[in-house]
mmCIF file of the N, C-alpha and C atoms, coordinates in Angstrom:
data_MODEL
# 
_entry.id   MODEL 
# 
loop_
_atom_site.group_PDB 
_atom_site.id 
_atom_site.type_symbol 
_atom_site.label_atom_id 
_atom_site.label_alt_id 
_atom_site.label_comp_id 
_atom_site.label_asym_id 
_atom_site.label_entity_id 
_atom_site.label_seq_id 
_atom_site.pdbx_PDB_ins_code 
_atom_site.Cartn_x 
_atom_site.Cartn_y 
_atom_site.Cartn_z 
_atom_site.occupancy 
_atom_site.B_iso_or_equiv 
_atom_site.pdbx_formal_charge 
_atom_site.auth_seq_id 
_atom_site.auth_comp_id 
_atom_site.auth_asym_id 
_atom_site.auth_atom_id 
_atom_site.pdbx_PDB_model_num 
ATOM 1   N N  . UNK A 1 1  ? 69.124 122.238 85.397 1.00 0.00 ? 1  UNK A N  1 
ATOM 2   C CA . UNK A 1 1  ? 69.266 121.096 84.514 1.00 0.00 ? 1  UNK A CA 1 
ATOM 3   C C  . UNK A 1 1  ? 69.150 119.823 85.350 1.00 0.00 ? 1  UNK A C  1 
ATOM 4   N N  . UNK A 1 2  ? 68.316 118.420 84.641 1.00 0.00 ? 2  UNK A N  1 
ATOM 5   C CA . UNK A 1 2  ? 68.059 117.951 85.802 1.00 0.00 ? 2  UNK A CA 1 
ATOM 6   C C  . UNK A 1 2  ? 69.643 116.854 85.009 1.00 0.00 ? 2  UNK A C  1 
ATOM 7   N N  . UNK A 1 3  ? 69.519 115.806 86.277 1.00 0.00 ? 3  UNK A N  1 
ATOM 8   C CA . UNK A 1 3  ? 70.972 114.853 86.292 1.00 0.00 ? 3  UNK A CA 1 
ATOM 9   C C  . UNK A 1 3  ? 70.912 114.039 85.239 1.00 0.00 ? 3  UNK A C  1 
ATOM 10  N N  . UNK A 1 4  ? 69.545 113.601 84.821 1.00 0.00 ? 4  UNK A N  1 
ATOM 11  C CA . UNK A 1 4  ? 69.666 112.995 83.580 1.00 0.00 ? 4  UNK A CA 1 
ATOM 12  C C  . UNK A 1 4  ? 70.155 113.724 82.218 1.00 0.00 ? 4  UNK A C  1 
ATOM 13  N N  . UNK A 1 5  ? 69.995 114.780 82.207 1.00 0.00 ? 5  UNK A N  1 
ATOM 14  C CA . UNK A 1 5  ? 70.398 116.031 81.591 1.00 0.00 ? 5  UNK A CA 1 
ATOM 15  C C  . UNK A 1 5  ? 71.571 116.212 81.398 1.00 0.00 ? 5  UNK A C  1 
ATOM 16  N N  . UNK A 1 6  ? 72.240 116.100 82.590 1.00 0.00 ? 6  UNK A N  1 
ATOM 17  C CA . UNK A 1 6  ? 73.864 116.630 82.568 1.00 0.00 ? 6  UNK A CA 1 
ATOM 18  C C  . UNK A 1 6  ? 74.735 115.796 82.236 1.00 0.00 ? 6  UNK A C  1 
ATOM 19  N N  . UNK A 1 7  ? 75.752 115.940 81.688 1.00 0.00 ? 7  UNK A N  1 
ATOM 20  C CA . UNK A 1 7  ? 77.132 115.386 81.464 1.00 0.00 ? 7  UNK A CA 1 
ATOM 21  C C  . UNK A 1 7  ? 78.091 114.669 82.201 1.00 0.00 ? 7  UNK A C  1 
ATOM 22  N N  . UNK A 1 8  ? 77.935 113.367 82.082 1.00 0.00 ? 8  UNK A N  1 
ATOM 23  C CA . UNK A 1 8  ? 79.156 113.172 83.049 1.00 0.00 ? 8  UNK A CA 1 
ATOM 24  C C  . UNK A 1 8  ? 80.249 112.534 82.639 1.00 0.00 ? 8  UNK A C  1 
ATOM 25  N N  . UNK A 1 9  ? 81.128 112.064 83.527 1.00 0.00 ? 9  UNK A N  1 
ATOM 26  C CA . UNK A 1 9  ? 82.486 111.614 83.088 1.00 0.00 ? 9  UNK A CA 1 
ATOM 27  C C  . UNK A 1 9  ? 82.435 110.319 84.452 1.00 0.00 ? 9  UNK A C  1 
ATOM 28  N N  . UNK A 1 10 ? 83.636 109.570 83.505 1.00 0.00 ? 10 UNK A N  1 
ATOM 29  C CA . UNK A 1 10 ? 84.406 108.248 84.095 1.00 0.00 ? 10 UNK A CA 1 
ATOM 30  C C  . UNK A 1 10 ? 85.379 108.637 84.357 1.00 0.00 ? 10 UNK A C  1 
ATOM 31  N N  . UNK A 1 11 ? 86.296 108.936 85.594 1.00 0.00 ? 11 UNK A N  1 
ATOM 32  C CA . UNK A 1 11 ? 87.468 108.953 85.932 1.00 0.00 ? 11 UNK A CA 1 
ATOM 33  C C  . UNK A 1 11 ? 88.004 107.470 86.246 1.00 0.00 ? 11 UNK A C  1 
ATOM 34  N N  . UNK A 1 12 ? 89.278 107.389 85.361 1.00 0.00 ? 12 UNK A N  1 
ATOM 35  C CA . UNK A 1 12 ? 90.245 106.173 85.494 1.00 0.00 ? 12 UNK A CA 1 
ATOM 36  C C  . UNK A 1 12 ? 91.086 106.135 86.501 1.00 0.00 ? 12 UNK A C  1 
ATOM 37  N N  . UNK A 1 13 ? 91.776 104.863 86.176 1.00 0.00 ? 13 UNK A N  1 
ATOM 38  C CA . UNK A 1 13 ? 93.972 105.448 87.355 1.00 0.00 ? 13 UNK A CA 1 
ATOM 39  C C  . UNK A 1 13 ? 94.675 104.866 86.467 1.00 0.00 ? 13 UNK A C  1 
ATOM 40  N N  . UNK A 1 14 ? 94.173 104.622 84.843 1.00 0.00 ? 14 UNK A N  1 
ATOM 41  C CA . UNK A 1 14 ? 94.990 104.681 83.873 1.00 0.00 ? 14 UNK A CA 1 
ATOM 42  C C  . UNK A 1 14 ? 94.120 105.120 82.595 1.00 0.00 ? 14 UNK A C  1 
ATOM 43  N N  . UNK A 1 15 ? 95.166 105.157 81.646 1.00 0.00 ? 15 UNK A N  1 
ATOM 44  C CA . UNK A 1 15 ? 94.457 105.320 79.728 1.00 0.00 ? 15 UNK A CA 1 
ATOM 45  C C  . UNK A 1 15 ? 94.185 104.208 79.410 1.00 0.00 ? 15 UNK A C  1 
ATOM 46  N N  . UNK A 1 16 ? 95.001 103.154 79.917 1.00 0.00 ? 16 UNK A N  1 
ATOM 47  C CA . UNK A 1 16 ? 94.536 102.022 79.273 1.00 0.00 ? 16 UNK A CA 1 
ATOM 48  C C  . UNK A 1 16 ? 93.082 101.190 79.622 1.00 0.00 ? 16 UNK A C  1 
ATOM 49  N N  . UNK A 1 17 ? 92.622 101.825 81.026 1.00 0.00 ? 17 UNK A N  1 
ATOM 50  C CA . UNK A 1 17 ? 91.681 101.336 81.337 1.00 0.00 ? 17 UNK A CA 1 
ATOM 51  C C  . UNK A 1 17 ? 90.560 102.120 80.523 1.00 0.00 ? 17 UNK A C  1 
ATOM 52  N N  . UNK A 1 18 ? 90.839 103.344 80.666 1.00 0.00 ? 18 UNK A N  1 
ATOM 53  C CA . UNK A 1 18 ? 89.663 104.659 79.844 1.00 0.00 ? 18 UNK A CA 1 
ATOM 54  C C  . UNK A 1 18 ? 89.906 104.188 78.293 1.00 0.00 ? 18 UNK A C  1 
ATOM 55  N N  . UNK A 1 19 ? 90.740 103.554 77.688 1.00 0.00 ? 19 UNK A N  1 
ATOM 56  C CA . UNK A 1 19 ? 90.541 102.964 76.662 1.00 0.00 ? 19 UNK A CA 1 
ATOM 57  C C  . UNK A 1 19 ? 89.815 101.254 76.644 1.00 0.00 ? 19 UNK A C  1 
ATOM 58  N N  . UNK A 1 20 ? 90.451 100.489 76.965 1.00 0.00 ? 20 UNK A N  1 
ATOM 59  C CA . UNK A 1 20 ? 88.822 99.670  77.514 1.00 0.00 ? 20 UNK A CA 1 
ATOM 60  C C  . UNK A 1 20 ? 88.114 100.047 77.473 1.00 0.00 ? 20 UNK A C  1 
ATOM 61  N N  . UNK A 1 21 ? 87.561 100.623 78.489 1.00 0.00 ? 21 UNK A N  1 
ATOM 62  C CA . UNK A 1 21 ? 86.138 101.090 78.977 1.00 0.00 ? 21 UNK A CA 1 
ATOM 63  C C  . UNK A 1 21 ? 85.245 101.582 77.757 1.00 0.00 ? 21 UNK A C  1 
ATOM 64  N N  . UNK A 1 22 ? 86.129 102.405 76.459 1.00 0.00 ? 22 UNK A N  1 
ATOM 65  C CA . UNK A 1 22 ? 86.016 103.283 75.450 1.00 0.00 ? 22 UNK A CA 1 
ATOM 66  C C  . UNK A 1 22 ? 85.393 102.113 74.515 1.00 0.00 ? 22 UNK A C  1 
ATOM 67  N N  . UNK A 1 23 ? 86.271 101.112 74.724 1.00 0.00 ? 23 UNK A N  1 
ATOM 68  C CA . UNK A 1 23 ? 85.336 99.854  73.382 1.00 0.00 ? 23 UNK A CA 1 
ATOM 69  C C  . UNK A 1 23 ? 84.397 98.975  74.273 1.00 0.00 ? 23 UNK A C  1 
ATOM 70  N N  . UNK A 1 24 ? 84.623 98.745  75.541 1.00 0.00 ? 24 UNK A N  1 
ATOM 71  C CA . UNK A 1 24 ? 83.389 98.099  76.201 1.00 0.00 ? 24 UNK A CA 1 
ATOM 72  C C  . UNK A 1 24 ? 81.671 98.896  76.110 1.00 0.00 ? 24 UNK A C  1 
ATOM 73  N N  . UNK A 1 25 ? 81.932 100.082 76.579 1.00 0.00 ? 25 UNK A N  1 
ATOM 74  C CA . UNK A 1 25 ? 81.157 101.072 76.212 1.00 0.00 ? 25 UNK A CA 1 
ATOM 75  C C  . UNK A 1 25 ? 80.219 101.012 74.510 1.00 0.00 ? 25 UNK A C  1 
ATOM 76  N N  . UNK A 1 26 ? 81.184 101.111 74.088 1.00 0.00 ? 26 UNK A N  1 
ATOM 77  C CA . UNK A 1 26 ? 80.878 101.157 72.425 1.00 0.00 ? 26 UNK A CA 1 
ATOM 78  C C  . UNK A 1 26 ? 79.972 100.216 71.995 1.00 0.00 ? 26 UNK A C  1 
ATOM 79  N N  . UNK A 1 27 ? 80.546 99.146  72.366 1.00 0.00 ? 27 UNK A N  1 
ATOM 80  C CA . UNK A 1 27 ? 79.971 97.528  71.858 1.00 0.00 ? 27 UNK A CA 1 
ATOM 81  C C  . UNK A 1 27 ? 78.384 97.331  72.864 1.00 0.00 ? 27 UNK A C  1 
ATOM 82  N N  . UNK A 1 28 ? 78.290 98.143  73.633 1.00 0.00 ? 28 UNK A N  1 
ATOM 83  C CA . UNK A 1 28 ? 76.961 98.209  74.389 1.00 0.00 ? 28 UNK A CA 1 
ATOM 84  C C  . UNK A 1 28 ? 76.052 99.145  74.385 1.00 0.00 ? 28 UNK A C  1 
ATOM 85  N N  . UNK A 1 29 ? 76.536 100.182 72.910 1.00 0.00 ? 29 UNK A N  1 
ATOM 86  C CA . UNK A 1 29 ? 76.079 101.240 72.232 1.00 0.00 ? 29 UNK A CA 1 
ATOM 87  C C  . UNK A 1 29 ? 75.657 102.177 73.515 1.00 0.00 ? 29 UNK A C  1 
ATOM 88  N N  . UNK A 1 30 ? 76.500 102.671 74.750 1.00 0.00 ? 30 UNK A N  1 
ATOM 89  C CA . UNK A 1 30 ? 76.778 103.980 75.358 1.00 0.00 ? 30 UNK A CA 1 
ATOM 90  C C  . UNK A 1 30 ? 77.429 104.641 74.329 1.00 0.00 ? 30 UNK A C  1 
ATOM 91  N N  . UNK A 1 31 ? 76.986 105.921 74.109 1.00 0.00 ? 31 UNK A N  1 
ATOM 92  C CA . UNK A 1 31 ? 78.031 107.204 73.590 1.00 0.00 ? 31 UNK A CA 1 
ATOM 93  C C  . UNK A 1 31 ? 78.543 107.527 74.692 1.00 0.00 ? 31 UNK A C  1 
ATOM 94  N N  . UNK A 1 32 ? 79.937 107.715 74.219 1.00 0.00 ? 32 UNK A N  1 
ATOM 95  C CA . UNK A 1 32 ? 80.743 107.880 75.504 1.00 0.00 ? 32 UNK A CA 1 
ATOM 96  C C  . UNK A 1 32 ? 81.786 109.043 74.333 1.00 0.00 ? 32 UNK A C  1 
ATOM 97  N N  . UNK A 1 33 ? 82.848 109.521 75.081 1.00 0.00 ? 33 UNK A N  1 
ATOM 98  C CA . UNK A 1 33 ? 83.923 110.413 73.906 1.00 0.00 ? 33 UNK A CA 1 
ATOM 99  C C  . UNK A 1 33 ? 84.912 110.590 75.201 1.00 0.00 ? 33 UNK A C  1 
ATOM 100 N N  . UNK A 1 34 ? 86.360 110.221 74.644 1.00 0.00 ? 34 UNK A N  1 
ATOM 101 C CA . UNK A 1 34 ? 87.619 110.201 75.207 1.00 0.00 ? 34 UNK A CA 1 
ATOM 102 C C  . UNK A 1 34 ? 87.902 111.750 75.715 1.00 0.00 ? 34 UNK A C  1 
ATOM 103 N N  . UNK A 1 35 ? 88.190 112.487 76.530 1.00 0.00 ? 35 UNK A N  1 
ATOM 104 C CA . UNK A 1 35 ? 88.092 114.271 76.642 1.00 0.00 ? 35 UNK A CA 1 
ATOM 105 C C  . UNK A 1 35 ? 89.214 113.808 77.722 1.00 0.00 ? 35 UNK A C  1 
ATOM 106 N N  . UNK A 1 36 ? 89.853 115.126 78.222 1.00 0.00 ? 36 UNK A N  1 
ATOM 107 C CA . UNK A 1 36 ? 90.776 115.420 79.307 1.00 0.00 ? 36 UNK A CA 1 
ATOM 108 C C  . UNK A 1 36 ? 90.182 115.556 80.391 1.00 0.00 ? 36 UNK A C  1 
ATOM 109 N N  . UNK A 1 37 ? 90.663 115.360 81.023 1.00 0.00 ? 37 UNK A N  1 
ATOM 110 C CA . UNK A 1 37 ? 90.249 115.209 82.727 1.00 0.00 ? 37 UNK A CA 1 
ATOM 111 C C  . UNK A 1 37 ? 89.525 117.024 83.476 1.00 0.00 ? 37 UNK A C  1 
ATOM 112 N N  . UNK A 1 38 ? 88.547 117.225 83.193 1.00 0.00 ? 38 UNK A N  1 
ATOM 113 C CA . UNK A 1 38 ? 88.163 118.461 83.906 1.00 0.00 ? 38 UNK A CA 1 
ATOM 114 C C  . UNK A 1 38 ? 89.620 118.971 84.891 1.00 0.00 ? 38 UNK A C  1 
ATOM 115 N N  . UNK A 1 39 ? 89.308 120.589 85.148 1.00 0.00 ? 39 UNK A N  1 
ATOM 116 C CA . UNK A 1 39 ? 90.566 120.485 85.919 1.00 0.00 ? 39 UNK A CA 1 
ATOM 117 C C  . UNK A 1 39 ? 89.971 120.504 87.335 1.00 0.00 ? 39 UNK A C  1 
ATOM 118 N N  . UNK A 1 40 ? 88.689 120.522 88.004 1.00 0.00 ? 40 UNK A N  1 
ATOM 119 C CA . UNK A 1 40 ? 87.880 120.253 89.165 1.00 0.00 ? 40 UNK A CA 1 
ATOM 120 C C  . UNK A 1 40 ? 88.024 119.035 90.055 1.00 0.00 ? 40 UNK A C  1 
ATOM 121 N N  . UNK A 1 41 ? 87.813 118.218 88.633 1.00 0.00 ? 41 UNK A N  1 
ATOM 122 C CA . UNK A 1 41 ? 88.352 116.554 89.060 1.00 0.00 ? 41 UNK A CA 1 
ATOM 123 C C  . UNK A 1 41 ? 89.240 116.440 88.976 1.00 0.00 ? 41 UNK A C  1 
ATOM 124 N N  . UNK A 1 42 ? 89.597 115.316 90.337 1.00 0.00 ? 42 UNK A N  1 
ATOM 125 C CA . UNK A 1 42 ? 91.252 114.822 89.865 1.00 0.00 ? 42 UNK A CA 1 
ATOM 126 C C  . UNK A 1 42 ? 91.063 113.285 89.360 1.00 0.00 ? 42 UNK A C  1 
ATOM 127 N N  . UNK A 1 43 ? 91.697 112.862 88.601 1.00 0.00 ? 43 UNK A N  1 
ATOM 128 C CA . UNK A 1 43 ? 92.276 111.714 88.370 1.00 0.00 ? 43 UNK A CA 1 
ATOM 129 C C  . UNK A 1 43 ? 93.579 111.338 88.186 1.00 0.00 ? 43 UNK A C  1 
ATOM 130 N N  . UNK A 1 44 ? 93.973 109.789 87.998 1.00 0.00 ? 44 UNK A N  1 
ATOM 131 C CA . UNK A 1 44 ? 95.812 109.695 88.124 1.00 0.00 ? 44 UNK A CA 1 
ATOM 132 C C  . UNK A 1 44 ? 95.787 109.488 86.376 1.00 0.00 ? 44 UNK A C  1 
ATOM 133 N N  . UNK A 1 45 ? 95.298 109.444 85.248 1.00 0.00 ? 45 UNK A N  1 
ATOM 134 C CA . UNK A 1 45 ? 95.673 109.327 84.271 1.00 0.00 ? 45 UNK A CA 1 
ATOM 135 C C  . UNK A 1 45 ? 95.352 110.582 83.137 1.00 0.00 ? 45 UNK A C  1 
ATOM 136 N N  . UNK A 1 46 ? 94.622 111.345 83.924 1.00 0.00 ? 46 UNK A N  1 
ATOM 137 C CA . UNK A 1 46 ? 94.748 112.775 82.726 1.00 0.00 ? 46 UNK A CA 1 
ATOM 138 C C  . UNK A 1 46 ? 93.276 113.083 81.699 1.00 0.00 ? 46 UNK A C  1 
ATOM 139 N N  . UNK A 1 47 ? 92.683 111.438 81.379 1.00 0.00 ? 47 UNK A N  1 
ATOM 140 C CA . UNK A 1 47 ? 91.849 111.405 80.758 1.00 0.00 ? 47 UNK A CA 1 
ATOM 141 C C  . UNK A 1 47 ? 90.621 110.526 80.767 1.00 0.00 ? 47 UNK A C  1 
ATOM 142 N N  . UNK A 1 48 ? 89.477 111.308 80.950 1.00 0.00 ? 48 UNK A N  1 
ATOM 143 C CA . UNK A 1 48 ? 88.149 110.491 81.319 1.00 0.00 ? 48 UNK A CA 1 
ATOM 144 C C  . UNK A 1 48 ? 87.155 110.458 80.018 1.00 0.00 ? 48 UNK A C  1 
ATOM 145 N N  . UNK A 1 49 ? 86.126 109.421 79.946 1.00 0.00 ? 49 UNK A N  1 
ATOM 146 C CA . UNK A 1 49 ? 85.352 109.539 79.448 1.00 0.00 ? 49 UNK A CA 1 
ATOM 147 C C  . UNK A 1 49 ? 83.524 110.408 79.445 1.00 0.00 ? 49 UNK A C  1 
ATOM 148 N N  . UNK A 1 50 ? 83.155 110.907 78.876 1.00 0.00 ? 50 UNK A N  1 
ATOM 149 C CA . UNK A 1 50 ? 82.310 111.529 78.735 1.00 0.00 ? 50 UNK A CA 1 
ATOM 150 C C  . UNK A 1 50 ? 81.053 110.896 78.084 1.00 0.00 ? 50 UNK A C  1 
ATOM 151 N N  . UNK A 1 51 ? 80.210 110.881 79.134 1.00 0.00 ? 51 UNK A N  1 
ATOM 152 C CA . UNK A 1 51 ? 78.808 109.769 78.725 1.00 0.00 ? 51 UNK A CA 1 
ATOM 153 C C  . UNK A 1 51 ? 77.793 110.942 78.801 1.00 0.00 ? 51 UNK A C  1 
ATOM 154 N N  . UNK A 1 52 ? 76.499 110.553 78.139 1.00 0.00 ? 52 UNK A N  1 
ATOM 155 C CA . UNK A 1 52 ? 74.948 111.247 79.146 1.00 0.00 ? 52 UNK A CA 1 
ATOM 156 C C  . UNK A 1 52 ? 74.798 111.005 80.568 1.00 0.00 ? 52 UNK A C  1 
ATOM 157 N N  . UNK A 1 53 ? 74.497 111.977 80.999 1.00 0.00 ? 53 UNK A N  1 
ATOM 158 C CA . UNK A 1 53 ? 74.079 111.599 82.459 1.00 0.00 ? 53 UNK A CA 1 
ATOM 159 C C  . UNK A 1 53 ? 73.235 110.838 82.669 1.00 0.00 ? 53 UNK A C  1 
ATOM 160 N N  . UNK A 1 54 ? 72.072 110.549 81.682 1.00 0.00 ? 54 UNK A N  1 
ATOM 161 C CA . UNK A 1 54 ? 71.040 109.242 81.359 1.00 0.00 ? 54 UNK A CA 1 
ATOM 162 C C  . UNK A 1 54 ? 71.645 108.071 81.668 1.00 0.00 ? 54 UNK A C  1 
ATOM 163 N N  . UNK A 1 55 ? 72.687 107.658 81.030 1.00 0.00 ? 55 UNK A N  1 
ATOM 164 C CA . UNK A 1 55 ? 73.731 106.610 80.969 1.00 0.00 ? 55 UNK A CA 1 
ATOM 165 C C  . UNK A 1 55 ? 74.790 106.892 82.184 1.00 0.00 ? 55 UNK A C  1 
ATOM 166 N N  . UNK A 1 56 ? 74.364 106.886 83.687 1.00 0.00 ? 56 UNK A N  1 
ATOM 167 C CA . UNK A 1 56 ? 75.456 106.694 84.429 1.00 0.00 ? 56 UNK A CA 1 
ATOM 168 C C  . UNK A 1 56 ? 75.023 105.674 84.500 1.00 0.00 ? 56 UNK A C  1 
ATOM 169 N N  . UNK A 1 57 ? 74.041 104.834 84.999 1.00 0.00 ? 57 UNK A N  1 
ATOM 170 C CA . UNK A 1 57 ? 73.372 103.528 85.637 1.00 0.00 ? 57 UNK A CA 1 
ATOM 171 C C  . UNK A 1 57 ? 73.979 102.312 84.340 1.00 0.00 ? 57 UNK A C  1 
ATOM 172 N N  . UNK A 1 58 ? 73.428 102.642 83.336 1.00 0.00 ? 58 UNK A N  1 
ATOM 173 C CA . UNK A 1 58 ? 74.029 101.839 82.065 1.00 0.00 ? 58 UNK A CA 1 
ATOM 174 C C  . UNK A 1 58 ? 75.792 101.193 81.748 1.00 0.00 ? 58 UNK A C  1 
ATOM 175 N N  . UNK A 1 59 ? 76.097 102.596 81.814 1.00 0.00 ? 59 UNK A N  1 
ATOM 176 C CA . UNK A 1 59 ? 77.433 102.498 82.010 1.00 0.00 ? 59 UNK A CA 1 
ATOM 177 C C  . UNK A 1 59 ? 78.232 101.647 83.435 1.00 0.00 ? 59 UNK A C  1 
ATOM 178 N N  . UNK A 1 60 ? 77.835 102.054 84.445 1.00 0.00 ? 60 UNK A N  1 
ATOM 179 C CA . UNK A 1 60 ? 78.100 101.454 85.527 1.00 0.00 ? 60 UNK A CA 1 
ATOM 180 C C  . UNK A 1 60 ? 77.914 100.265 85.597 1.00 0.00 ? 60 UNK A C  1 
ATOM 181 N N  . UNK A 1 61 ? 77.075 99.670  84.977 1.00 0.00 ? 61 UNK A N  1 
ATOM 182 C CA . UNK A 1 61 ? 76.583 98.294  84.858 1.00 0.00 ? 61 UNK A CA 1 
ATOM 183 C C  . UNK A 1 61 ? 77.373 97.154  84.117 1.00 0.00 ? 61 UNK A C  1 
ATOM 184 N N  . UNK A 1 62 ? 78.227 98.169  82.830 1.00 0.00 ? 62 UNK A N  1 
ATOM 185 C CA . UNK A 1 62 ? 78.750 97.674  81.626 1.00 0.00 ? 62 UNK A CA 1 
ATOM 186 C C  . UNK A 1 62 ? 79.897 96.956  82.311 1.00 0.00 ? 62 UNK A C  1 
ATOM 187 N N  . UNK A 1 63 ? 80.450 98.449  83.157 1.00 0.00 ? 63 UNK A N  1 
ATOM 188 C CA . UNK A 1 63 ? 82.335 98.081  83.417 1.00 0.00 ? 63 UNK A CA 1 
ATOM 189 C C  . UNK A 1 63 ? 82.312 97.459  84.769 1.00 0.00 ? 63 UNK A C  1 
ATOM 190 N N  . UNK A 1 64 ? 81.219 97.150  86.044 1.00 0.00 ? 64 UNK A N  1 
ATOM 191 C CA . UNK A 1 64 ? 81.151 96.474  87.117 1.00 0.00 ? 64 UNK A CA 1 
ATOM 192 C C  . UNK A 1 64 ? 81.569 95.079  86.858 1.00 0.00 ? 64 UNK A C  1 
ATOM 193 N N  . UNK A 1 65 ? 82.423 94.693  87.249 1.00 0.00 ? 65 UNK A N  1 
ATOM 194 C CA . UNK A 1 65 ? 83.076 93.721  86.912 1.00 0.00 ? 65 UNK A CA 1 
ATOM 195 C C  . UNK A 1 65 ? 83.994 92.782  85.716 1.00 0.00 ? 65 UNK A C  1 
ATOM 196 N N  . UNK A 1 66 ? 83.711 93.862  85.532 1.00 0.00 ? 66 UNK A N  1 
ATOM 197 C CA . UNK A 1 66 ? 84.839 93.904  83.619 1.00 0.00 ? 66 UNK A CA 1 
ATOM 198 C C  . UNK A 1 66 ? 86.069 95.041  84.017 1.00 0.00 ? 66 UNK A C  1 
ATOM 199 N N  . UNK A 1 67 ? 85.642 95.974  84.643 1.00 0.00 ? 67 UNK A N  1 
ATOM 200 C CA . UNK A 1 67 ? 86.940 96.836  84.345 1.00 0.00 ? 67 UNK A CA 1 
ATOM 201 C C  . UNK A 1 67 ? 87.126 98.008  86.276 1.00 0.00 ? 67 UNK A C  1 
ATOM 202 N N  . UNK A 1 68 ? 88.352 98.247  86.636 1.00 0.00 ? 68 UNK A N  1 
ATOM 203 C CA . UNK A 1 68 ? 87.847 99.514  87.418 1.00 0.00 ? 68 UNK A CA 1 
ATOM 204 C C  . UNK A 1 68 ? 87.806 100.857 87.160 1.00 0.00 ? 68 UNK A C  1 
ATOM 205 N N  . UNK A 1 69 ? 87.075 100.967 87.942 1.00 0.00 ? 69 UNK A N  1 
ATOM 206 C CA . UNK A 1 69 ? 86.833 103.005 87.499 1.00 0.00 ? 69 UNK A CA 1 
ATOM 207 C C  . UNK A 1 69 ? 86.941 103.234 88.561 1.00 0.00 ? 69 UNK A C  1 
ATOM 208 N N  . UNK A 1 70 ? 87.407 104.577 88.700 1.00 0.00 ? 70 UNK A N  1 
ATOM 209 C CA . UNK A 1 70 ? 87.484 105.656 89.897 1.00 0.00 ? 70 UNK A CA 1 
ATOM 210 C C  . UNK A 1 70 ? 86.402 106.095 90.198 1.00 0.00 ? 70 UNK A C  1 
ATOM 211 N N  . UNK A 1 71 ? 85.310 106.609 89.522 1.00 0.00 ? 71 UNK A N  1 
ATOM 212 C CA . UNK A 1 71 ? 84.199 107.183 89.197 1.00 0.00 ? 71 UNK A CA 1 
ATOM 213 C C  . UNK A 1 71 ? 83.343 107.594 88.618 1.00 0.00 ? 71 UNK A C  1 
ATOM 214 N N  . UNK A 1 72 ? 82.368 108.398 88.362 1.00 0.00 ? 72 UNK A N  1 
ATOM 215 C CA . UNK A 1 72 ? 81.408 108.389 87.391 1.00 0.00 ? 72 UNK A CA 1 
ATOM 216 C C  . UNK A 1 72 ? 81.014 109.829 88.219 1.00 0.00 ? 72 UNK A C  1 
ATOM 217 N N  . UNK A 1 73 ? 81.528 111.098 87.957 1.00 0.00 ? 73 UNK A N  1 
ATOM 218 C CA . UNK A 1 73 ? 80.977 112.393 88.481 1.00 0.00 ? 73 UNK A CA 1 
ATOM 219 C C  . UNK A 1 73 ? 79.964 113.155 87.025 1.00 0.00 ? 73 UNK A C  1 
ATOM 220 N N  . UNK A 1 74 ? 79.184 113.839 87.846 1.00 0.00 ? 74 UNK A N  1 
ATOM 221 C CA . UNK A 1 74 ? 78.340 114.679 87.196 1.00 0.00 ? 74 UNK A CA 1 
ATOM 222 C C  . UNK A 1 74 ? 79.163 116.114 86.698 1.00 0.00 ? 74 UNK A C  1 
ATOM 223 N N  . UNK A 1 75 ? 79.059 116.434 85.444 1.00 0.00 ? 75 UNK A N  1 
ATOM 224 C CA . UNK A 1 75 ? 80.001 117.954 85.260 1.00 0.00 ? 75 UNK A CA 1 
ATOM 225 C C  . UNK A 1 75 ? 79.243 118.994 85.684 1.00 0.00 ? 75 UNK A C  1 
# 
């Protein structure tokens, strides 16, 4: 499967930020969906968002300087 293909996630170091991120996202029409934290990944708040892997670059772009993220891993 290639990376544009695959699934990825936003790891936070809170909900409140993965909620941000959830309407910043939105309003810049990324599909994104609130899910639990893989148990592979770690994060400090439990719950990441889930984008296209198409949309890491997009996404990254949205919350760079609007919000922090931990990351953006491929599932």
């Amino acid at each position: 499967m290639a990376a544009s293909e695959t699934p990825a996630v936003i790891l936070f170091e809170s909900v409140s930020h993965a909620l941000h991120a959830e309407k910043l996202l939105k309003a810049a029409g990324v599909k994104c969906k609130l899910i639990p934290v893989p148990r592979h990944l770690s994060s400090d708040c439990g719950v990441c968002l889930r984008i296209d892997g198409a949309d890491r670059d997009r996404a990254a772009g949205v919350l760079t300087d609007r919000l922090d993220y931990f990351d953006i891993a491929l599932l």
